[in-house]
N, C-alpha and C positions, 0 to 999 in steps of 0.2 A: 464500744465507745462510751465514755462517761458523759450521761445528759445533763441540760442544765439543772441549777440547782432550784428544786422543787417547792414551791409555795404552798403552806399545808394547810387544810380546810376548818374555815372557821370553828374555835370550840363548839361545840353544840349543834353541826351541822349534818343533818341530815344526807345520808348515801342516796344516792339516785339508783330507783329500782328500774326494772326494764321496763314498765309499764309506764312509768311518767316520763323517760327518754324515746317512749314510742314516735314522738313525732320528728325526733330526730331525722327517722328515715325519711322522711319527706322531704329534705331539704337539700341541697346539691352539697356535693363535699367542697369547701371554700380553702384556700390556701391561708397561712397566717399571714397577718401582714406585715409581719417582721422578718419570719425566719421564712416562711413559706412552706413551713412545713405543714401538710395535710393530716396528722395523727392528733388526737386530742384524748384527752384524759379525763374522763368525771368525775369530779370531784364529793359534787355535794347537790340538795334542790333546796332551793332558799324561795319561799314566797309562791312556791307551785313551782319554778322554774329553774330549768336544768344550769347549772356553772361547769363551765370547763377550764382545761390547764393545756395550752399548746406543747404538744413535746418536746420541739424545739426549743424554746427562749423563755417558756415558761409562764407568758402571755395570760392571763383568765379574760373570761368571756363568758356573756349568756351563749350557749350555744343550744336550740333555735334559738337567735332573739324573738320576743314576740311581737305581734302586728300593732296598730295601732290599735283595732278593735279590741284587744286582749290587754291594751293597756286600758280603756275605757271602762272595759268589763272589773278588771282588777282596782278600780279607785272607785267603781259604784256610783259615779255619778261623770258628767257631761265637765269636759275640761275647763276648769273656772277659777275661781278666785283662789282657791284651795290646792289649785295643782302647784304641786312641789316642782314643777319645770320652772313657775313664774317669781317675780322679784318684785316685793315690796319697791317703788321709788324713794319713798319717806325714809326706809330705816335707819335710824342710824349707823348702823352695823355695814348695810350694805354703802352706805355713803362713806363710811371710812376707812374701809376696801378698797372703794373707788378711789379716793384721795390717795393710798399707796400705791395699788398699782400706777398713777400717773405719775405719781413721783420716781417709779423704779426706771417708767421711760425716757422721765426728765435725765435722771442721772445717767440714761445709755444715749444723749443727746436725741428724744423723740420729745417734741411739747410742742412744736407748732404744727407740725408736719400736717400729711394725710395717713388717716387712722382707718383703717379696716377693721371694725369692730362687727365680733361675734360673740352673743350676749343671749340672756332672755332678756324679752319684752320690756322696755321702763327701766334698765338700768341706770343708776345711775350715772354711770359712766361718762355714757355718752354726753351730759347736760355739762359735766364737770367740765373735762376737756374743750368742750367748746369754749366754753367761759376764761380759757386762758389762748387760747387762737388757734386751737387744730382743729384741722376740717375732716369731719364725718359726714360722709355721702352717705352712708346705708347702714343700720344695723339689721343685720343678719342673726337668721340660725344657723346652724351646723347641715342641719336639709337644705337651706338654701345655696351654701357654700357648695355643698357636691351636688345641685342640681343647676344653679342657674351661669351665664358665663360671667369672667370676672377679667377687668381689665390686668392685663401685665404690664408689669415692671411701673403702676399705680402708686403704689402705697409706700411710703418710708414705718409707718410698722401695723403688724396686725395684734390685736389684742383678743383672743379665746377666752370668755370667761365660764367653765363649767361648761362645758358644749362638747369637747371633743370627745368624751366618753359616750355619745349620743349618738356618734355618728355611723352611718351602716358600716363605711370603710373609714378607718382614721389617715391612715396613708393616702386615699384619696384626697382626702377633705385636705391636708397638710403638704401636699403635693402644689395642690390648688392654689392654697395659700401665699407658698413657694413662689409659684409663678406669678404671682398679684403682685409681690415685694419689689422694690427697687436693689438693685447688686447692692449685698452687705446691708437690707432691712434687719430691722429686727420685729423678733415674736415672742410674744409675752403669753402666756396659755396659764393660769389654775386648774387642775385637776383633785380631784378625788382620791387622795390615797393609799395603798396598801400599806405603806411603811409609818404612816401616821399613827401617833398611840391609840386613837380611837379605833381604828382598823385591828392592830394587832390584840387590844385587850378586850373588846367591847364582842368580839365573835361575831354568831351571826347577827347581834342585838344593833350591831352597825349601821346606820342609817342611810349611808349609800350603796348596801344591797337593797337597790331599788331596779323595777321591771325597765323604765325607760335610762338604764343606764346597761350600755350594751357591751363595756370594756372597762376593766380594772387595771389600772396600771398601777406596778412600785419602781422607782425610781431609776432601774436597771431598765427595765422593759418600754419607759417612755424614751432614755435617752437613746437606746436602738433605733426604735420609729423613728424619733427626728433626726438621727443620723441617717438612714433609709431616706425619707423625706428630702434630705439636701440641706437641711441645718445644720449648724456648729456652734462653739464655744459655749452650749450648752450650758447653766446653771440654774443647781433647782436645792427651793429652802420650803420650810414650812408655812403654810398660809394662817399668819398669826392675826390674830380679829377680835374684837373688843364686843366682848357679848353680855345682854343683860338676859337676866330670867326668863322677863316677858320673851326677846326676841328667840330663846330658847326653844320655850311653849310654843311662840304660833310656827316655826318649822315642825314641831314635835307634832301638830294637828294635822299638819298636810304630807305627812311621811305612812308608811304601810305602820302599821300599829305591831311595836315591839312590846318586851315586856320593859327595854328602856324607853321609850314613847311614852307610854302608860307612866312610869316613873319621872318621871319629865312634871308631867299634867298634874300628877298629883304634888309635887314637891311645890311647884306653884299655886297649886289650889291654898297649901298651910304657910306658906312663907308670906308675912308679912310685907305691906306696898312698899316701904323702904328698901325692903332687900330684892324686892323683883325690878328696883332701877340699877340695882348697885352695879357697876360699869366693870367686865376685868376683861386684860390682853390674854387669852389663853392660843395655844397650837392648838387648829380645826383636823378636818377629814381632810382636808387639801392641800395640794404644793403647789407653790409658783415658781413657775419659770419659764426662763430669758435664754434664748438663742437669737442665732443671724441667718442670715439666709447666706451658703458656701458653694462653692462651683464646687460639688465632685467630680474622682476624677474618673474618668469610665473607667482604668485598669488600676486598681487600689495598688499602692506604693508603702512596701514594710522596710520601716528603718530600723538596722541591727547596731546597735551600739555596743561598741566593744571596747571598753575600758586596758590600756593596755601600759603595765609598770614592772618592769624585770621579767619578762615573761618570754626572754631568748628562745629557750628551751623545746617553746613548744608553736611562738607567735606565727612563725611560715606556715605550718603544718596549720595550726588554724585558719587563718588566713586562704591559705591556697582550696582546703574543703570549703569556706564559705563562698568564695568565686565561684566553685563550681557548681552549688546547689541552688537549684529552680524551681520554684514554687510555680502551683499551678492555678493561676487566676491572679497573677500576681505580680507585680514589682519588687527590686529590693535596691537597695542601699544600705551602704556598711560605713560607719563613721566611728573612725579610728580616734581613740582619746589617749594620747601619748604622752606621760607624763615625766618627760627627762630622766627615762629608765639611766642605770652606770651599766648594764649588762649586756647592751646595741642591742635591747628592744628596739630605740626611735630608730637607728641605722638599717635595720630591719622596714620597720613601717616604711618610710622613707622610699622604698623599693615599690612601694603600691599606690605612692601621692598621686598617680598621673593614669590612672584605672578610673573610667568612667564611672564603673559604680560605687569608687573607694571617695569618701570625703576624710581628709586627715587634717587633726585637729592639734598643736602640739601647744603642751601646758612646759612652763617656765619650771614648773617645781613641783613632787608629788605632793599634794593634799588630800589625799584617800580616795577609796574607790568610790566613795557616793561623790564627792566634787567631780568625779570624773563624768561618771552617768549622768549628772544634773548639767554638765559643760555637752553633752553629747544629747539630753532630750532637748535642750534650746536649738542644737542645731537641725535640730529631726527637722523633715518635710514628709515624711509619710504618714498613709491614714492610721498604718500601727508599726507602732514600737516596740521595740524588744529588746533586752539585755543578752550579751553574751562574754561570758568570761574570756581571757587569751590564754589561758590553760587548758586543757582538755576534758576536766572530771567528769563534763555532761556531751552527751551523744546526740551528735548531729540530725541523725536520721529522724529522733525525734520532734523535730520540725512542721513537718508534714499535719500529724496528730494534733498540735498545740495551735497550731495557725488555723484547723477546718473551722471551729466554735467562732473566732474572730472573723474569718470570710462569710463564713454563712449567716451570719449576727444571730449565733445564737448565746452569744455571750460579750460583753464589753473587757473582762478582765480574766486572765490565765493562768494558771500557777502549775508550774510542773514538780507533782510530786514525786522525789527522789524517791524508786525504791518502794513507789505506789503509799508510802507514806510510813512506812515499815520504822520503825524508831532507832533497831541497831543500821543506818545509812553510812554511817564511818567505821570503817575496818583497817585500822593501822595495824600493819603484820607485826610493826618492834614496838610498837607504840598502845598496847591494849588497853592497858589502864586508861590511858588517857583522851582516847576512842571511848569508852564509857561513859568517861564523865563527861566528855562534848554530846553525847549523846543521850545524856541523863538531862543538861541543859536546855537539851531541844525541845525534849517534852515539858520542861517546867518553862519556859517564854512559851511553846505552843498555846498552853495550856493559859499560860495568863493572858495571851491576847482572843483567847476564844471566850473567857471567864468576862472581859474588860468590854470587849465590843461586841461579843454575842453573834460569835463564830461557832462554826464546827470545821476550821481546817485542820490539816494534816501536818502540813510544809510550807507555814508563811514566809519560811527562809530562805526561800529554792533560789538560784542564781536566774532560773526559766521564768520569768516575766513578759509576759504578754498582754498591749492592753491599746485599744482604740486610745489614738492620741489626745482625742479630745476629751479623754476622761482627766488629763492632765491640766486640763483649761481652768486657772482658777487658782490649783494648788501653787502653794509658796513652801517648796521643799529647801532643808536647808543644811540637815547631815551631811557630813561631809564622808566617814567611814565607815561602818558595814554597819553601823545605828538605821544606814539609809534604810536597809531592806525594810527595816520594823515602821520608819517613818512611812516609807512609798506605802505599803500594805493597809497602815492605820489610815492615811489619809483617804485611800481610796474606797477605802470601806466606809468610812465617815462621809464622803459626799455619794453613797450609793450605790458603787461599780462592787456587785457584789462576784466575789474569786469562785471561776472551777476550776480546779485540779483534775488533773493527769497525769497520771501514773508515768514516768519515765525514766531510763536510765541514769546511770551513778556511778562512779565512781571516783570516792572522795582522796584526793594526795595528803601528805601526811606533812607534817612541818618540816622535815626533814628533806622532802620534796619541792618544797616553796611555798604554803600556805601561809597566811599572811594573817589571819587574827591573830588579836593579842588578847592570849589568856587571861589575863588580869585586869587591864584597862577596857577589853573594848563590852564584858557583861554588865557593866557598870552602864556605862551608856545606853545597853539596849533595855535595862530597867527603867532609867531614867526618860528616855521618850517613850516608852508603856505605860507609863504611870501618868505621865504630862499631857499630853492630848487626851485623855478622859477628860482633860476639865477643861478643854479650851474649843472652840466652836471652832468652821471655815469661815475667815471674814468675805464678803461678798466683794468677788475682783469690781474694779472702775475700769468700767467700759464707755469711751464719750467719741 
């Protein structure tokens, strides 16, 4: 079985020898709190202490974390002005943080409400929001959160700043949360993260490889937990923040001493007083983000979308194997998108309207197979989504395989690679040539959207799409024909949901057979959205 996809150890990182992971054994083996997988992987020791990689979902973690004593020990003096847990009140920097995120609450309708803030000490935060009429009963740690009890169904939103990576159990602590919220609160969290350029460029020079930061998350692995958790609609951006020099320097004083820290201190020691106020909006080590609190539902619910237009041939025999395949741990639902086939496709469908698990959906007019899947993910109601063609090319069976990463969240998003990713995938018996050059094309689009978004897939093309529906939350898809697949792909990569592949059966029909690209017109288009979302951001949905 292909595991998830592996997060690799900061340049410059030190392998953990068996002598400094000695105290591992000491420690009871703990499940993740994602996938729940028990196996872990060592990565690296950063700062004396061991980092791991859950095998499951990919999770890092100190693994032991260490005591409190060991953090005392490790910053050489008594927890004070200087500890990088604590927040200036005055800073500018942090005051207009604070001013964002209350603004981001504003715009999900939270400003007067009750606010559940979990903060260090002296945030500003908290002084702001009052000042405009919501009520803060307590700020809280992250220890306090999973030790003390907390009223339910309390709070219309909780607001996490920089905390949950603290906490012994994060699931617990956001669990807790969960339950504090009002039906449909929301929660606003900043985190520290792996996907952020200072993470991916800065190595171990990174400033939140820090002892009391006990969980590393990127972007895929937080939105897991808070779907675990019982959150949804999920959206997360960069935590962009207006920094001067100064406020540089005194983080740089109270962080474990890098050789960038060091560089820090001295670039302020020669830089002129002018230029240590000079103000810029730069992307930090942090993401924010905004989810709701969501009834799950005990037996998760997968909706099979099956696009369906001249597809006589083959659509019963479809149809009749999807009825009869049962997933295990699981629900389904099949929603049929009928698009005024002339070949009694619809007169076919038609036959299955009144099947409690068939929802059928019929369009006036074809307008391509992506209007169809984007008319069939609006009407989804399941926790995952899935595409299936009404022809046969791809093998049922492989099912099972594709769906275990989505149940067990050890992954948000799926791609079935045709063929295990094998490049000659189209074999037209009369058709060779032109199987070649379909399959010379595969690899020059693979190749540009791995080049473009800083991929290593196989088969961004595969009709086998899999993916928690709330990875959907947000996007504004808009292709209408087989442009979709390179749109769905790009976007979901661009808000996070990073793809595993799986190797699975194939067998491509020939035009002759009823394949339905168009040679000429439709490589045009899939250049044209490869090329376009490089330069265009995800606008942030209005949620009120």
């Amino acid at each position: 079985m292909t595991e998830a996809p592996v997060a690799q150890p900061p340049r410059g990182a030190a392998t953990a020898n068996a002598a400094e992971l000695s105290g591992a054994a000491r420690h009871a083996v703990e499940s993740c709190p994602i996938c729940e997988e028990t196996r872990r992987r060592y990565l690296f020791v950063i700062h004396g202490l061991p980092v791991a990689q859950c095998r499951g979902c990919g999770l890092i973690l100190l693994y032991p974390p260490p005591a409190e004593s060991e953090l005392r020990e490790f910053y050489s003096k008594a927890l004070g002005e200087r500890d990088p847990r604590r927040v200036t009140p005055d800073s500018k920097t942090e005051s207009e943080a604070a001013r964002r995120y209350r603004h981001l609450l504003a715009e999900m309708g939270v400003e007067r409400g009750r606010i559940l803030l979990v903060a260090p000490p002296g945030h500003p935060f908290a002084a702001q929001a009052r000042t405009k009429g919501a009520r803060i009963d307590h700020e809280l740690s992250i220890d306090e959160v999973e030790s003390r009890p907390l009223s339910n169904d309390a709070y219309d939103a909780a607001v996490v700043l920089y905390q949950l990576e603290k906490a012994s159990c994060p699931l617990t602590a956001l669990r807790r949360i969960h339950a504090a919220l009002h039906p449909d609160g929301i929660l606003l969290l900043a985190v520290p993260s792996l996907d952020s350029w200072p993470a991916r460029t800065l190595g171990t020079a990174w400033t939140e490889w820090r002892p009391e930061n006990r969980f590393y998350f990127n972007q895929t692995t937080l939105h897991s937990l808070l779907l675990r958790a019982g959150f949804g609609n999920v959206w997360q951006e960069p935590d962009r923040r207006i920094y001067t020099l100064s406020h540089i320097r005194e983080r740089a004083v109270a962080f474990p001493r890098t050789l960038l820290t060091r560089l820090v201190r001295l670039a302020y020691r020669l830089a002129p007083p002018p230029a240590r106020r000079l103000r810029l909006r730069v992307a930090t080590s942090g993401m924010i983000v905004t989810a709701q609190r969501v009834a799950p539902r005990e037996i998760p619910l997968v909706s099979i979308v099956v696009p369906a237009y001249n597809e006589a041939a083959t659509f019963a025999q479809l149809m009749d194997a999807l009825l009869e395949k049962r997933f295990s741990g699981a629900d389904k639902e099949i929603i049929i998108v009928e698009s005024n086939s002339r070949d009694g496709t619809r007169e076919l469908a038609l036959r299955y309207a009144e099947h409690p698990e068939v929802r059928l959906v019929l369009e006036d007019r074809p307008r391509g197979k992506g209007h169809a899947v984007r008319t069939g993910f609006a009407r989804a109601r399941g926790d995952i989504v899935m595409i299936q063609d009404a022809d046969l090319e791809y093998d049922l069976n492989d099912y099972d395989a594709l769906l275990e990463p989505l149940l067990s969240r050890r992954a948000l998003f799926v791609l079935g690679a045709r063929h295990g990713g094998a490049w000659k995938m189209r074999r037209f018996t009369e058709q060779r040539l032109l199987a070649r050059v379909m399959n010379t094309a595969h690899l020059f689009f693979t190749g540009l959207i791995n080049v473009l978004y800083r991929q290593r897939l196989v088969d961004p093309f595969t009709m086998f799409k899999l993916l928690r529906r709330d990875c959907l939350y947000g996007l504004e898809l808009t292709c209408n024909r087989f442009d979709f697949d390179h749109e769905l792909v790009i976007k979901l990569v661009k808000k996070g949901c990073r793809p595993l592949e799986i190797p699975v059966n194939y067998r491509s029909r020939s035009f002759s057979e009823g394949k339905k690209v168009s040679f000429l017109r439709d490589p045009l288009t899939w250049l044209w959205v490869d090329l376009k979302h490089v330069f265009t951001g995800l606008p942030r949905p209005q949620r009120r």
